[in-house]
C-alpha positions as CSV (number, residue, x, y, z in Angstrom):
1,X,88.7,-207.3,91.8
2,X,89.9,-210.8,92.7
3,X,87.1,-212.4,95.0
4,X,87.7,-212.8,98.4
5,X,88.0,-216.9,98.2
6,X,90.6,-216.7,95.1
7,X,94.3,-217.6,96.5
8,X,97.0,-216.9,94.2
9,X,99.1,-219.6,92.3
10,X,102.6,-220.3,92.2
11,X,103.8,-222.3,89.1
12,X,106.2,-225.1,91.4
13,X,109.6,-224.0,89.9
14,X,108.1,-220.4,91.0
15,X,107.2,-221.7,94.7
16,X,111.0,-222.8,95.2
17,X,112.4,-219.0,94.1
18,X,113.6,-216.8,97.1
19,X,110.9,-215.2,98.5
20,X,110.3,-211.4,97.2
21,X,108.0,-209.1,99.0
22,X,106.5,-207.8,95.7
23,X,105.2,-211.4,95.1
24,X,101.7,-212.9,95.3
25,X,101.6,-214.3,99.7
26,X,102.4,-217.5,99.6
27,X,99.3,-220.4,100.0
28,X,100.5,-220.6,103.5
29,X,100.3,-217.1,104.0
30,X,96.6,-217.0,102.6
31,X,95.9,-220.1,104.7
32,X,96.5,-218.9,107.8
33,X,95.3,-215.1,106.8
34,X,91.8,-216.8,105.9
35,X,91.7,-218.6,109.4
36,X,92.8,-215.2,111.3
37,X,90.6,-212.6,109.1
38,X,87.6,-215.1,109.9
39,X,88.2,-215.0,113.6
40,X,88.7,-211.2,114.2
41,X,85.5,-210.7,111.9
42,X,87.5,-209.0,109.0
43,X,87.7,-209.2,104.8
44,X,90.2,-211.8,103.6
45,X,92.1,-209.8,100.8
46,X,93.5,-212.2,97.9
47,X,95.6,-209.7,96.2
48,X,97.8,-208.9,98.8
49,X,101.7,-209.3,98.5
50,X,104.3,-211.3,100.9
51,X,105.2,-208.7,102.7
52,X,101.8,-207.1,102.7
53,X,100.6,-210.3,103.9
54,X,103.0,-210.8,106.5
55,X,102.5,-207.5,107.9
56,X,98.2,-208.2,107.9
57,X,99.3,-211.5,109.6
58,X,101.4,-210.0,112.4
59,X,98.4,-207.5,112.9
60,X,95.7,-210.1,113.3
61,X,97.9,-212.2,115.6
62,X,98.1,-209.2,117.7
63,X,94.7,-208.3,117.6
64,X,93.4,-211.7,118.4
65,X,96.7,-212.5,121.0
66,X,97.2,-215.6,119.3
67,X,100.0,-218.0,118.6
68,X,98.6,-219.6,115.0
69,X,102.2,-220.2,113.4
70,X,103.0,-219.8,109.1
């Protein structure tokens, strides 16, 4: 299991390919999915993809009413 602090790594040329849902979230993403999973009291998960982590993302932000942008 990857520990909750880890954030994945995009090689640069890797972070400049379209995004793709089955890829590792971006270190936005993670950023701002740290910040929200700390305020609504819940686990940060590491391994999750784009579109996983835009989906966890949208859920916080309605959970916590908030306006915290990517």
């Amino acid at each position: 299991m990857i520990p909750p602090t880890a954030k994945p790594v995009l090689p640069d040329d890797a972070a400049r390919l379209p995004q793709d849902g089955d890829s590792p979230m971006t270190g936005d993403q993670a950023d701002l999915l740290k910040v929200l999973c700390s305020e609504a009291g819940e686990p940060f998960d590491a391994s999750l993809t784009q579109s996983q982590a835009l989906t966890r993302i949208e859920s916080l932000r309605g959970h916590l009413n908030t306006d915290l942008n990517l």
